[in-house]
TORMITI-800941 format. One record per residue (C-alpha): residue in one letter; z, x, y. Coordinates in steps of 0.2 Angstrom, whole numbers, plus 5000, padded with zeros to 4 digits. Each point is the difference from the previous one (the first is absolute). Example, Ala and Ser with C-alpha at 12.3 -4.5 7.8 and 13.67 -1.06 7.14 Angstrom:
<kolfis>
A503950624978;S499750065017;
</kolfis>
This chain:
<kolfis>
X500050005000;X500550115014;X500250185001;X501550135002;X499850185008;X500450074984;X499450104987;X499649894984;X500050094984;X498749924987;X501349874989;X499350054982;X500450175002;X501949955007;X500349854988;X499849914985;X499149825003;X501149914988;X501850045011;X499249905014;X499749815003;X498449945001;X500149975018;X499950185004;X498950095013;X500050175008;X501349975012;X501349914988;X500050144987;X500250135013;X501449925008;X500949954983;X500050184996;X500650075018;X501249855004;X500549914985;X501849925006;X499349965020;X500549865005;X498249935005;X499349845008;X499149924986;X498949814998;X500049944984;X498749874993;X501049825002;X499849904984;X501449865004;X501550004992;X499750124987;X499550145013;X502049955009;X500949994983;X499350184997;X500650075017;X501749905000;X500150084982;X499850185006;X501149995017;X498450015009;X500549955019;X498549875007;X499649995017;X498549904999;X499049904990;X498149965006;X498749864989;X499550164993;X501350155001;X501850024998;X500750135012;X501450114991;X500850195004;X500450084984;X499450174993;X498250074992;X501150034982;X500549825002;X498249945004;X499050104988;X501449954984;X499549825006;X498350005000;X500050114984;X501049864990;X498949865008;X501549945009;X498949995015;X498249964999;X499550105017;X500650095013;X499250085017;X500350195005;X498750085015;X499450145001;X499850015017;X501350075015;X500349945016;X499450075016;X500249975017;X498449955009;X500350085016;X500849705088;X498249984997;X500049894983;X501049885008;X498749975013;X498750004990;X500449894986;X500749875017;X501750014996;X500750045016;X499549825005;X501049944986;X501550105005;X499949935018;X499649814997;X498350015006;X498749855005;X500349864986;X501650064992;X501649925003;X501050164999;X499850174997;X500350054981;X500750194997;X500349964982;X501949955003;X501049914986;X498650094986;X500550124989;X498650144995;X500450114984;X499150174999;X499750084983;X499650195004;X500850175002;X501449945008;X500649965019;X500950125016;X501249835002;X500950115015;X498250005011;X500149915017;X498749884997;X500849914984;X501649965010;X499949865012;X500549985019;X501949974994;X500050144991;X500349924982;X498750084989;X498749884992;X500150084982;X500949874990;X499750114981;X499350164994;X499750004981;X499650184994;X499149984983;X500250184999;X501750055002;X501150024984;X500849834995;X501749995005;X500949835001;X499249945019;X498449984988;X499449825004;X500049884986;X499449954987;X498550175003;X501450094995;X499350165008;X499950125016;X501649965015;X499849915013;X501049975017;X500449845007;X500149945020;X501850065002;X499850164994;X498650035010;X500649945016;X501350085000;X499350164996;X500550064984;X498249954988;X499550164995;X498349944993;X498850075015;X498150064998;X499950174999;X498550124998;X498749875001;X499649905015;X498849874992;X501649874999;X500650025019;X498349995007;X499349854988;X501649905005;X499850055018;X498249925000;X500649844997;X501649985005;X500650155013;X500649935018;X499350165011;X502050025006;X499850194996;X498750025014;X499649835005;X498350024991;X499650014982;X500449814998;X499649944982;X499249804996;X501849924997;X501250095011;X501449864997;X499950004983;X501450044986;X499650134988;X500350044982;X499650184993;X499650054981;X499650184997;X499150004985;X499850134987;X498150064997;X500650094987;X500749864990;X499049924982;X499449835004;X500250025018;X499149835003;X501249914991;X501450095013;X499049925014;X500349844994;X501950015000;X500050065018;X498949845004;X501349904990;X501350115008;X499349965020;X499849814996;X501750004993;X500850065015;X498949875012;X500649844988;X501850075006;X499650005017;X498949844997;X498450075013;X498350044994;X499650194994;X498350105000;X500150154987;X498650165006;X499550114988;X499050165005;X500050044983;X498850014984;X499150064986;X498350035000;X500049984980;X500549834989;X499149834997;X499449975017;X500049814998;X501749935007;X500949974982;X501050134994;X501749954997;X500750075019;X498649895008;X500549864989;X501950035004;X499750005019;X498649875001;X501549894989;X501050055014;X498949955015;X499649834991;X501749964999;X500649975018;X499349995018;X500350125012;X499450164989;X498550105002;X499450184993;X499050095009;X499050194992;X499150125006;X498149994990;X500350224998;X499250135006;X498650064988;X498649945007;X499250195004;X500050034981;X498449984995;X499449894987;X501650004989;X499749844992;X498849914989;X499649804997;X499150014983;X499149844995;X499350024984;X498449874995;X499750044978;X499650185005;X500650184998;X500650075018;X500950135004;X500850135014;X500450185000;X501750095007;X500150175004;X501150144996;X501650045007;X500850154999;X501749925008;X499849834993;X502049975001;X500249924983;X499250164992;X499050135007;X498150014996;X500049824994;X499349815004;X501249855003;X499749825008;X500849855002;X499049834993;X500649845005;X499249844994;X500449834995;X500149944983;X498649855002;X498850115009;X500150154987;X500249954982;X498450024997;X500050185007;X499850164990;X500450185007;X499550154992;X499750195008;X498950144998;X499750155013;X498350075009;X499450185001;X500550015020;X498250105002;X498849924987;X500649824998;X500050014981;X501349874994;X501250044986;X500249884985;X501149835005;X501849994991;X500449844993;X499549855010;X501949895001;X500249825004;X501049975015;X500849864990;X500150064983;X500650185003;X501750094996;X501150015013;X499850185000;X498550094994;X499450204998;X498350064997;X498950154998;X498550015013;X498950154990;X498250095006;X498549974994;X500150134988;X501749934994;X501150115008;X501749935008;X499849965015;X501649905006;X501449904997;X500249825007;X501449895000;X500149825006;X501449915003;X499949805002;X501249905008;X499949825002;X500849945016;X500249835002;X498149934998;X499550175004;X499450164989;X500650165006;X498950144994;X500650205003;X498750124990;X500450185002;X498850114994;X500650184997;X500050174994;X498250045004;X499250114991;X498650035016;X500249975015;X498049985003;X500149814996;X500149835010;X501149904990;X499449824997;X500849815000;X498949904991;X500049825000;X499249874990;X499849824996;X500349855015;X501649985011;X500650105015;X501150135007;X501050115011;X500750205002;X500650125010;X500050205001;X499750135010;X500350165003;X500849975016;X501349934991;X500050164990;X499049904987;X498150014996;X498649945011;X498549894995;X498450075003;X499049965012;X498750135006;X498949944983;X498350074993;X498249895001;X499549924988;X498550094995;X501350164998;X501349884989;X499249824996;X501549954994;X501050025020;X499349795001;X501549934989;X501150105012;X501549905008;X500550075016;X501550025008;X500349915017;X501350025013;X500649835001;X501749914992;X500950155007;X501549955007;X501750004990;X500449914985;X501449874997;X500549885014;X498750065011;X498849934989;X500849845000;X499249835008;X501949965006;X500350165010;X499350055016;X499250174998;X499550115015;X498650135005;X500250125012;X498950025016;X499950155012;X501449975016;X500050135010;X499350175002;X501450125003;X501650025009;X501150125010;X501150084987;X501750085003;X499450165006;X499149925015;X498250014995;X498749884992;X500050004982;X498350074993;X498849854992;X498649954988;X498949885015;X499649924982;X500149844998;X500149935017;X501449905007;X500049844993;X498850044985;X500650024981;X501150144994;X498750094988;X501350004987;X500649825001;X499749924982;X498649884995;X500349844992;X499849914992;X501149984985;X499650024982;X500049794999;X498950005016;X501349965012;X499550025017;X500850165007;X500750045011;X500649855007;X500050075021;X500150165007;X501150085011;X500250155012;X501050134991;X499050175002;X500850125012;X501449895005;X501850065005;X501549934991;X502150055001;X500150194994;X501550034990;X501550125004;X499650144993;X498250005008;X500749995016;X501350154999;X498650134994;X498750075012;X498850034986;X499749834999;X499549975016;X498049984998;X500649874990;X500949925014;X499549885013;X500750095017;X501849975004;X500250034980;X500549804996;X498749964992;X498750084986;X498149984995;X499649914985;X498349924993;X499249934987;X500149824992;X502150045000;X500049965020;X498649864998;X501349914988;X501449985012;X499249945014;X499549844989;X501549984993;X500850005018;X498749885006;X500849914984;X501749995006;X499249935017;X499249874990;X501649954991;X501150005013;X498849885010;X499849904982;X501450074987;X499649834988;X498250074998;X499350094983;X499350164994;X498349884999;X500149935019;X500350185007;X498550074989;X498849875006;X500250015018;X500350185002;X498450014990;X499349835014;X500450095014;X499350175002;X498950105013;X498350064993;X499050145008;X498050024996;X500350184990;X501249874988;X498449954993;X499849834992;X501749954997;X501149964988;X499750164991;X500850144988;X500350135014;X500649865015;X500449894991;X499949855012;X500350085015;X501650075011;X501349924999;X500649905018;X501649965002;X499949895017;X498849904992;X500949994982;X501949965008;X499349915016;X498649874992;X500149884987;X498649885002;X498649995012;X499349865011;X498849864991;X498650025015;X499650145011;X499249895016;X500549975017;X500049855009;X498149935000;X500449845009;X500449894985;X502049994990;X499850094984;X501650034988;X501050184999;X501150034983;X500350164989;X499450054984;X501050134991;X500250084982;X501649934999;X500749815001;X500749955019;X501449895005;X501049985017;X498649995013;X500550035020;X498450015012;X500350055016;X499349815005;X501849944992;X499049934986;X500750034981;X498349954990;X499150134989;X498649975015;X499849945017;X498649935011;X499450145013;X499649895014;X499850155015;X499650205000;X501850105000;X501250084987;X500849944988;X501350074987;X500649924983;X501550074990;X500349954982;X500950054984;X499150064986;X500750084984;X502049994998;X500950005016;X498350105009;X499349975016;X498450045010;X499349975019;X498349995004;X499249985016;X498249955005;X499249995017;X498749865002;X498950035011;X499049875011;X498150024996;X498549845000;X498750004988;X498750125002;X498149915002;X499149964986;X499350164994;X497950004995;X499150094987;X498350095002;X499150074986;X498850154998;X499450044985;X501450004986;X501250045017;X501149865006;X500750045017;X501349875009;X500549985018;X501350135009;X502049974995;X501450094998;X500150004981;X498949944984;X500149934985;X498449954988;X499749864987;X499049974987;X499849824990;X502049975007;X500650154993;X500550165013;X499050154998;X501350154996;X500050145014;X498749925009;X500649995019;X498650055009;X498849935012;X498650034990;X499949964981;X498750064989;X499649864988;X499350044981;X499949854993;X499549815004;X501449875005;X501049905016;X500750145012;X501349985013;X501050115010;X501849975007;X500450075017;X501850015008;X500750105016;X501650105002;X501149854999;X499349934983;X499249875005;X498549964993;X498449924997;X498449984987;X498250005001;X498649864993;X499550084982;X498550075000;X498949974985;X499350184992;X498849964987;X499650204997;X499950054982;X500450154989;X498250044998;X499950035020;X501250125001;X499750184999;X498049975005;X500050135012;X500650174995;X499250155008;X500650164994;X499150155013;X499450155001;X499050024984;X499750134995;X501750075009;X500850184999;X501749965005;X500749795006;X499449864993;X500349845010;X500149824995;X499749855010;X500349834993;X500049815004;X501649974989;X501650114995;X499850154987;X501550044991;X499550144988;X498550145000;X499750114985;X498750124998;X499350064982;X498950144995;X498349924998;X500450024980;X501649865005;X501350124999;X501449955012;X500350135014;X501049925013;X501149855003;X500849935015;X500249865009;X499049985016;X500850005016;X498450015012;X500150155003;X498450114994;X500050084984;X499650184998;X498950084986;X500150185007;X500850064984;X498649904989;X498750114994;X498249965004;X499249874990;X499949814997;X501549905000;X500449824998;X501449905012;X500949854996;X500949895013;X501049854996;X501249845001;X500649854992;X498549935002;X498550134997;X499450174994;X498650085008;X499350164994;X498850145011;X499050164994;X500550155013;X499050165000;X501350155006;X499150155007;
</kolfis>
């Protein structure tokens, strides 16, 4: 599943198969033998009662039980003798670790308009009576801008998962120590962040006050604030981040106000679909009560390369090659990835691998072809030369997770290293994996030979760079995950000079190593982005006391410079806490939706929703200020027309500004008018609209040239065809391709508006397109191309109709400079003809 920054001798070699359970892999085995009596955070398939009685029968504490998981802490010994025996039909253990994912945000994303009760709000909202919980490397509770203006300091817990377990261990994790408010109030907490600064900055980001400078301030300045330092280090560290979600959520029931858990944390390995047993445990969580939302940063991989590969298998025989790696970190000079795919999609898959002369392409014999369904949970192999020599060793491990195969092949002790070692797939179904030798793994290859040189390169599956943010809950459909765009360039650090810079991305573009979406189940991701590249967040203690830090530090030495999807994450969750301190009754589901309905999207976003922006950046005026939107748009034309509010949510409790408590009014006379209404539970909203007084503009008339149809001056447009309005055509002019009854809708600044007479087109599809002219010819350089109807698309072909270029046609010549001289054929196009011209290039 996901990997460890360790050395990983081959198993076989180490152990003999029958002393382990059938539910085995790489990382269990490893960790059995290094840590056999560790307490451990372990999910243990639920199978009702019998999977209880078993537990209860073994003094196995539970902490949670999941529609599919039981959550238990017990030892590897303990878990492995189960399994063995058959006491337990399945249980889950990652390979992966934990990492972290490392002023002007707040004006950017429109907070500051929040904070000071701007236009339509009621109040301002600084994230007062919200508790935010923080899963990182810990938090500098002592720094000035996490103590409020009284002097009582905002952190109400610190949980350090890492710490040795002594008896302040929360219960029932059972694990770590923790502090509670007293202790840190008064001083004597000795939890504290120490060096790392990823914690104090993250937390800063969301939640800092700016009392340390009077700048710096974070989204949710007024907020409460919970801290778990969690362990990296720790087996199954998921399933720890679970318990701090639980832990956070348990402290707000106590306190009875909404909470927001961030977590700039990940893994860049694992299912990638949302369901392992941690995202089950916290979706469980956020299902189960109002008032909780998680938010996650999407990671920050997004530079990698092409790390991942969709395979999508049709009754053929493909396959893709991984390269060498002398520092693979499961054993040098050897090939390892990580297959994840659903049980319905793959039973009908069959892997099998081979190797290919890195020079000449000849391919070694395959081993054994195995059944994704039907094979042994743990398979070795022999891949051997052509002349029969041995080649290779291949192990697989097969996990079944949930609905879902885990496949882990290691293919070792090489006898040459001359090879591209081969996947291959067969039969019908689909897939995912991951490697790379970034992640001190084994990259895919993708700098590949033509196919005259090696025919067989055409059932080649090649890797993409997509579905690479973090596995787990940022995966998941019920958690707001977050990318990462550029904030600001660079900043004066402690020494008093400007901090060198990359001028790449721009401001406001995407971090190149924000994760792609989206996940393995095809869920959009991620859901908004954020600012969070070069941003300043708290610098903890021991920053500050050292000089040598200082290029790290904002000037005055409060504050240090963090990046990457880490500070994207907090701003959201911040804006999260604004959200539910204006609305704490509202769900996961309601902030997820409008966060993702109230975005600002620039033209180098592209066409959005998409894997990189997701659906834009994220605007928090918009998201806490507006629910609902007015039913009309138009000012006051000289005739009483009806105002009301249409809006995602149900609406109750009208008061217009008229006195009038209806869900609309009559608008009788231009001016403004405000409504405020309840929505949600116990959430409220203000919107103002100004009706301006207009009159009708004249009747506007047609005229028709050709297939051109032309109406009178306005101020704006709108075309008809048949009834039916004619997308993104608000011109004066419209260029008509087909027969039918025409009309065009004119209005001025004020809305109001007025339509033309229809005019009857009886133009067919065989007119259009009759008169093309395509000059000089012969030419030696631009061709030009006049035309009484649109052209979409030219091609030109060699005169033997092989396709030489493709595009589509913006008007502009097109250039044939770099054509040799001879006879060429051009074809121009739409939806409605083909036209074909012999040019002669000299």
């Amino acid at each position: 599943m996901v990997l460890k920054k360790s050395l990983l001798v081959f198993l076989i070699a180490l152990f003999s198969s029958a002393c382990f359970s059938q539910s085995d892999n790489f990382r269990f085995v490893k960790y059995l033998q290094e840590k056999p009596n560790e307490l451990t955070a372990f999910a243990v398939a639920y199978k009702g009662e019998k999977t209880l009685s078993t537990l209860r029968r073994h003094n196995i504490s539970i902490k949670h039980i999941t529609p599919n998981w039981v959550f238990i802490q017990t030892t590897p010994t303990i878990i492995n003798s189960l399994s063995k025996n058959k006491e337990i039909e399945q249980f889950y253990f990652e390979f992966h670790n934990g990492q972290p994912l490392s002023d002007t945000a707040r004006i950017v994303q429109h907070v500051k308009e929040v904070h000071d009760g701007y236009g339509d709000l009621i109040r301002g909202y600084t994230g007062k009576n919200v508790l935010i919980g923080f899963v990182d490397q810990g938090l500098d509770w002592t720094h000035p801008d996490f103590v409020d203006e009284n002097g009582v300091r905002r952190v109400i817990a610190y949980w350090d998962q890492s710490a040795p377990t002594n008896t302040t261990a929360p219960q029932p994790y059972n694990y770590g120590q923790s502090c509670d408010s007293l202790s840190i109030a008064n001083g004597t907490c000795t939890l504290t962040e120490s060096g790392t600064y990823h914690g104090s900055t993250v937390t800063g980001a969301a939640t800092g006050n700016g009392r340390a400078n009077g700048k710096n301030k974070g989204m949710a300045p007024d907020s409460k604030i919970v801290v778990i330092e969690t362990d990296f280090g720790k087996a199954n560290w998921t399933l720890t981040v679970a318990d701090a979600c639980d832990y956070l959520f348990k402290i707000a029931d106590s306190l009875g106000i909404p909470a927001v858990m961030n977590l700039s944390v990940g893994s860049y390995f694992g299912s990638h679909d949302g369901n392992d047993p941690a995202s089950e445990l916290m979706e469980q969580m956020i299902d189960a009560k109002k008032g909780r939302i998680i938010v996650g940063a999407a990671g920050n991989s997004g530079d990698k390369g092409n790390y991942h590969l969709k395979g999508k298998i049709y009754n053929d025989t493909n396959f893709v090659w991984f390269r060498n790696n002398p520092s693979n970190q499961i054993l040098a000079n050897s090939v390892y990835f990580d297959w994840w795919s659903d049980t319905t999609l793959s039973n009908q898959l069959n892997i099998a691998f081979a190797a290919n002369d890195s020079l000449t392409f000849v391919q070694t014999p395959y081993s054994t072809f195995y059944n994704l369904k039907t094979m042994a949970s743990y398979v070795q192999d022999t891949l051997r030369t052509v002349n029969g020599s041995k080649l290779a060793v291949v192990e697989i491990y097969k996990t079944l997770v949930g609905d879902s195969y885990n496949i882990e092949a290691l293919i070792r002790n090489y006898d040459s290293l001359g090879y591209f070692y081969q996947l291959a797939v067969s039969g019908l179904g689909q897939f995912d994996l991951w490697s790379g030798k970034w992640a001190d793994l084994n990259d895919m290859i993708t700098n590949l030979p033509d196919v005259s040189t090696f025919p067989g390169i055409t059932k080649y599956m090649r890797p993409d760079s997509l579905s690479t943010l973090v596995s787990s809950w940022a995966c998941s459909e019920k958690i707001m995950t977050v990318g990462n765009i550029r904030n600001r360039l660079t900043h004066i650090n402690n020494n008093g000079v400007e901090n060198p810079y990359n001028p790449y991305p721009p401001v406001g573009y995407i971090a190149h190593h924000s994760s792609r979406g989206p996940s393995r189940k095809g869920v959009l991701k991620p859901n908004v982005t954020s600012n969070g590249d070069m941003m300043l967040g708290a610098a903890p203690a021991f920053m500050r006391a050292s000089s040598s830090y200082n290029t790290a530090l904002d000037l005055g030495g409060w504050h240090a410079r963090n990046g990457g999807t880490s500070m994207a994450s907090p701003v959201v969750a911040g804006i999260a806490a604004l959200y539910l301190e204006k609305c704490p009754g509202s769900s996961y589901s309601d902030f997820i939706r409008d966060a993702m309905n109230n975005t600002d999207v620039y033209i180098h976003y592209g066409t959005v929703p998409n894997y990189t922006y997701g659906p834009g950046r994220i605007n928090a005026y918009k998201l806490v200020a507006h629910n609902g939107t007015f039913s009309n748009n138009i000012g006051y034309c000289g005739a009483d027309f009806n105002l009301g509010i249409t809006s995602l949510d149900s609406m109750r409790n009208f008061q217009w500004s008229t006195g009038d408590t209806t869900e609309q009014i009559v608008i009788s006379s231009p001016g403004t008018y405000s409504v405020s209404f309840e929505y949600g539970e116990n959430c409220y909203s203000t919107l103002t609209k100004v009706v301006e007084a207009g009159s009708p503009p004249v009747q506007p008339l047609i005229s028709a040239s050709g297939n051109v149809l032309t109406s009178t001056s306005a101020h704006n447009y709108q075309w008809y065809r048949n009834g039916e309005k004619l997308e993104n055509e608000t011109g004066q002019q419209l260029t008509i391709v087909t027969g039918g009854n025409y009309q065009v809708k004119v209005s001025d600044s004020a809305g109001c508006s007025n339509y033309s007479d229809y005019y009857h087109s009886t133009l067919s599809v065989s007119e259009i397109g009759k008169h093309i002219t395509i000059y000089p010819n012969p030419t030696e350089d631009l061709l030009f191309i006049s035309s009484d109807a649109e052209i979409e698309n030219y091609s030109i072909y060699s005169i033997d109709g092989v396709l030489i270029e493709s595009d589509r046609f913006k008007g502009a010549p097109v250039s044939m400079k770099k054509l040799a001289n001879g006879t060429y054929i051009v074809k121009v196009e739409n939806a409605f003809f083909v036209k074909t011209f012999k040019i002669l290039k000299n």
